[in-house]
N, C-alpha and C positions, 0 to 999 in steps of 0.2 A: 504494500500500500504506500503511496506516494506522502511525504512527511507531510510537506504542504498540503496537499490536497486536504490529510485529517485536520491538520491546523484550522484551515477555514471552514472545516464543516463543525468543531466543537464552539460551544461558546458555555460561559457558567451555568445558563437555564439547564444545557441538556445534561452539565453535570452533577446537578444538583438533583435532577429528576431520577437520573441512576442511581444518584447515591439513597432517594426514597423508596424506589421500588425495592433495593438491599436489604433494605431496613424493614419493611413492612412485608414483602414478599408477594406482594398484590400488586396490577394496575390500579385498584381501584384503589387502595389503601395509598399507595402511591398518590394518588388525585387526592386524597383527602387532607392528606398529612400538609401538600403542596396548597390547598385549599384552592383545586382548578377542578374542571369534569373530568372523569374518566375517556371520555371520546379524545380531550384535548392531549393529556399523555399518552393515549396509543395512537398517531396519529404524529407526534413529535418521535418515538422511537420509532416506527415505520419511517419516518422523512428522514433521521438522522441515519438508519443504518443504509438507506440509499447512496448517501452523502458517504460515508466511509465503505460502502460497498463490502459489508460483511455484519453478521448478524450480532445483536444483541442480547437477545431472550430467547430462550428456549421455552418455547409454549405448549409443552408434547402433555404436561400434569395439567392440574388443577390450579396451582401455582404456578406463575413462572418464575425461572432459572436464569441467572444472567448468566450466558459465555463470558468463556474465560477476557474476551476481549472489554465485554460489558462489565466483570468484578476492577477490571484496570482502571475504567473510564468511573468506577463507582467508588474507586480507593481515592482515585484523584477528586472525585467529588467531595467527598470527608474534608481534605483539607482545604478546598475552596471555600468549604461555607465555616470552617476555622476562619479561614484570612476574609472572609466577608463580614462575618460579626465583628474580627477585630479593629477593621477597617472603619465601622458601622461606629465604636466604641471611641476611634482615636478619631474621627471628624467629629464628634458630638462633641469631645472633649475640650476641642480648638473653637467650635461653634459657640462654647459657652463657656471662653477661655479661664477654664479650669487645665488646661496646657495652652502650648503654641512657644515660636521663638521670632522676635522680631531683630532685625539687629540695623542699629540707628548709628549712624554718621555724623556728628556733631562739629560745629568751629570751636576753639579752645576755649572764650569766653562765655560760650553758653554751656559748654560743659564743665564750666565753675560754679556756673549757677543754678540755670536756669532745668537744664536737665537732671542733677541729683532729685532736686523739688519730686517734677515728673517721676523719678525711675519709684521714688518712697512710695509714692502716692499708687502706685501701679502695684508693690509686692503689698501693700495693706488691702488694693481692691484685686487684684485677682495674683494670689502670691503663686499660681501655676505657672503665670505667664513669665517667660526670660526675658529679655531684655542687653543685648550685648551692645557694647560703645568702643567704637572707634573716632580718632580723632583725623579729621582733614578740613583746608579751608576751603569756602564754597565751590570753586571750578573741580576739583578732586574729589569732593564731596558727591555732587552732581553724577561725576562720570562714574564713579561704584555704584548710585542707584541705575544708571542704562544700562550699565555691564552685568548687573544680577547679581553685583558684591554689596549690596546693603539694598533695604526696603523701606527706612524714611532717610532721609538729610537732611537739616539742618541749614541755613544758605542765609545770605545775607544780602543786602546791595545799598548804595549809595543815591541818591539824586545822581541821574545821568549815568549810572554805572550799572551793569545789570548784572544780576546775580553767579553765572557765570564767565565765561571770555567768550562768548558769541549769542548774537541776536536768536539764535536758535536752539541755546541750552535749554529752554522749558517746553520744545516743542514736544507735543504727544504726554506732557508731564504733569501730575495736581499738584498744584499750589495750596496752600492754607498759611493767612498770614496770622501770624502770631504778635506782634507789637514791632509800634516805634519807638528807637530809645535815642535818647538826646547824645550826644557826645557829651563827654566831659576833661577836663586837663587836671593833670596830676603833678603836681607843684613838690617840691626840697620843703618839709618844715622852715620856716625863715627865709621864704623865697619873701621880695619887696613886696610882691602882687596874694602874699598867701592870703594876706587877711582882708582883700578885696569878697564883698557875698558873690558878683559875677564880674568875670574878666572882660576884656576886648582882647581879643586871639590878636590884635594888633601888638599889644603892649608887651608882648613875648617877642616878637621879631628880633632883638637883641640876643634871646636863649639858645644854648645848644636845645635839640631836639634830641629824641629818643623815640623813632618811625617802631611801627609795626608788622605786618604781615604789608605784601604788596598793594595789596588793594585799599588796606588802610593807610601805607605812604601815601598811595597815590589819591585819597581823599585831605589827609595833611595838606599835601604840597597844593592841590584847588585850592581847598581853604581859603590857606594863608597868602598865594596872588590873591584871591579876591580882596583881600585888605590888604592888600597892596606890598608887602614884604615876600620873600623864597628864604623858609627857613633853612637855617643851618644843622643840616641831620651828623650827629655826631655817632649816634649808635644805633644800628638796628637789628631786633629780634622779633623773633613770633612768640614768643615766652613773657607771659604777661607779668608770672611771678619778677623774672628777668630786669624786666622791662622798670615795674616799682621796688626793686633791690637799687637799680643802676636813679630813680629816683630819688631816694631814702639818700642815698651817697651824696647826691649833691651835681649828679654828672649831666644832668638835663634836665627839660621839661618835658612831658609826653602828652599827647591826646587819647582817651581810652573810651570804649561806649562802658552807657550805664549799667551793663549785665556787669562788668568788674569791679563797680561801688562798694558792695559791700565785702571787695576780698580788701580792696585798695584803703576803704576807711581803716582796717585793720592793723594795715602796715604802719607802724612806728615810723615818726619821720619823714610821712607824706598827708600832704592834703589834695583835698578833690574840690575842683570849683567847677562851675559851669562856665559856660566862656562864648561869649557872643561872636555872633561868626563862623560858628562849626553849625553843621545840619543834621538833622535824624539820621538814622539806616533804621530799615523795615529789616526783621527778622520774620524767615518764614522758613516753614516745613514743606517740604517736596517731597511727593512720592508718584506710583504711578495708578492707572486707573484701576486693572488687574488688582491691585495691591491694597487700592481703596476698598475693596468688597472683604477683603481678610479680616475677620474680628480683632484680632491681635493687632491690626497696625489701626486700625480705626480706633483702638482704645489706645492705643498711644497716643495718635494724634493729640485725642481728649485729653488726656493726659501732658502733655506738654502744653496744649491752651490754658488748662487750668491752672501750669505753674503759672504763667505770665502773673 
């Protein structure tokens, strides 16, 4: 018999049907057990052993007998309707995420903040669900969830700067915006301007500078033309700890958004002021459509709205 040929002529019904008439030793018990007529199962084994062109049943008693070909296709049956219940078990489970595993792509300043919030909040409302975190900045971010290396990210952008390095990074993609947060500057204790309540991002044009990730240089250095000075970048890192240590020191000033307030009021030795002149960045969640119907990333989603 042609492998193929049996391949397409078996599907789960017929192996579930052999593995009931095994069991009960009847067509009819068969039909009942299956909860279909009796005409319907004998009329699927008649078509099936067409399909594989050799018999099933031995109909010679009172009973029928599977052939030895029908106890093979009735042993395989057995473990199909194992792996279908369990199958039945682990989508129910993710349906009503008592499991599931999402894994979320974060920029570094929301994973200081804004994401622990979300991940707490998620093992108290459904503590089956996992949750994994990787860190990359928005354009890296982006291309793990097209590539099938993560299922939400994290993303960020600018007035005039989009979220990732081309007009066509969101194509095909959901967005969910999560907040605007102000920029803010991060001052040396005893800097002249510390004990100003809000700056003019002008009155720094004198400071060394302490830049960011690329995208946050390059909202800096906008900024700062627009009030008319190019500041003087002295140090740059993507490490925000980094960044308010080289602070505290005395070694710069820096722009930082409002998600690292509450690491940066911490730091000994620096103050945060607001500073006229700098603009929002919208932070938002991305994922895809596919992705949107999954229980588990739809309650992340929730889950990261609600830190906001």
């Amino acid at each position: 018999m042609d492998d193929l040929r049996t391949a397409r002529a078996l599907d789960v019904g017929s192996l579930r049907m052999l593995r009931a008439i095994a069991d009960t030793g009847t067509i009819t018990g068969a039909a009942a057990l299956l909860g279909v007529g009796q005409p319907a199962v004998s009329q699927q084994v008649r078509r099936l052993e067409r399909r594989l062109g050799t018999a099933l049943l031995d109909r010679s008693g009172r009973t029928v007998r599977l052939t030895e070909a029908g106890e093979v296709l009735a042993r395989h049956g057995a473990a199909v309707g194992v792996a279908l219940r369990a199958a039945t078990a682990e989508v129910a489970a993710l349906t009503g995420l008592r499991a599931g595993r999402v894994r979320l792509v974060a920029f570094p300043s929301s994973s200081a903040t804004l994401v622990p919030r979300a991940l707490v909040a998620l093992r108290a409302s459904h503590p089956g669900l996992q949750v994994t975190l990787d860190e990359a900045e928005p354009p890296e971010a982006l291309r793990a969830l097209r590539s099938g290396e993560c299922d939400v990210a994290l993303a960020f952008d600018y007035p005039g700067v989009g979220l990732g390095r081309g007009e066509d990074d969101l194509a095909g993609l959901v967005t969910r915006h999560l907040l605007d947060e102000p920029m803010l500057v991060a001052l040396p204790d005893g800097h002249p301007a510390s004990g100003d309540d809000v700056l003019q991002l002008a009155d720094l044009a004198d400071d060394d500078w302490i830049a960011g990730c690329p995208r946050c240089r390059g909202h800096l250095l906008s900024a700062a033309l627009a009030c008319g000075f190019a500041p003087r970048i002295a140090h740059a890192t993507d490490d925000y700890v980094a960044v308010l240590a080289l602070v505290e020191a005395g070694l710069g000033v820096a722009m930082l958004p409002d998600l690292v307030r509450p690491v940066a009021e911490r730091q000994p030795g620096v103050v945060v002021r607001p500073a006229a002149g700098t603009s929002t960045r919208a932070v938002h969640a991305v994922t895809a459509p596919d992705l949107l119907r999954v229980p588990a990333v739809a309650a992340t989603l929730d889950a990261l709205a609600a830190a906001v």
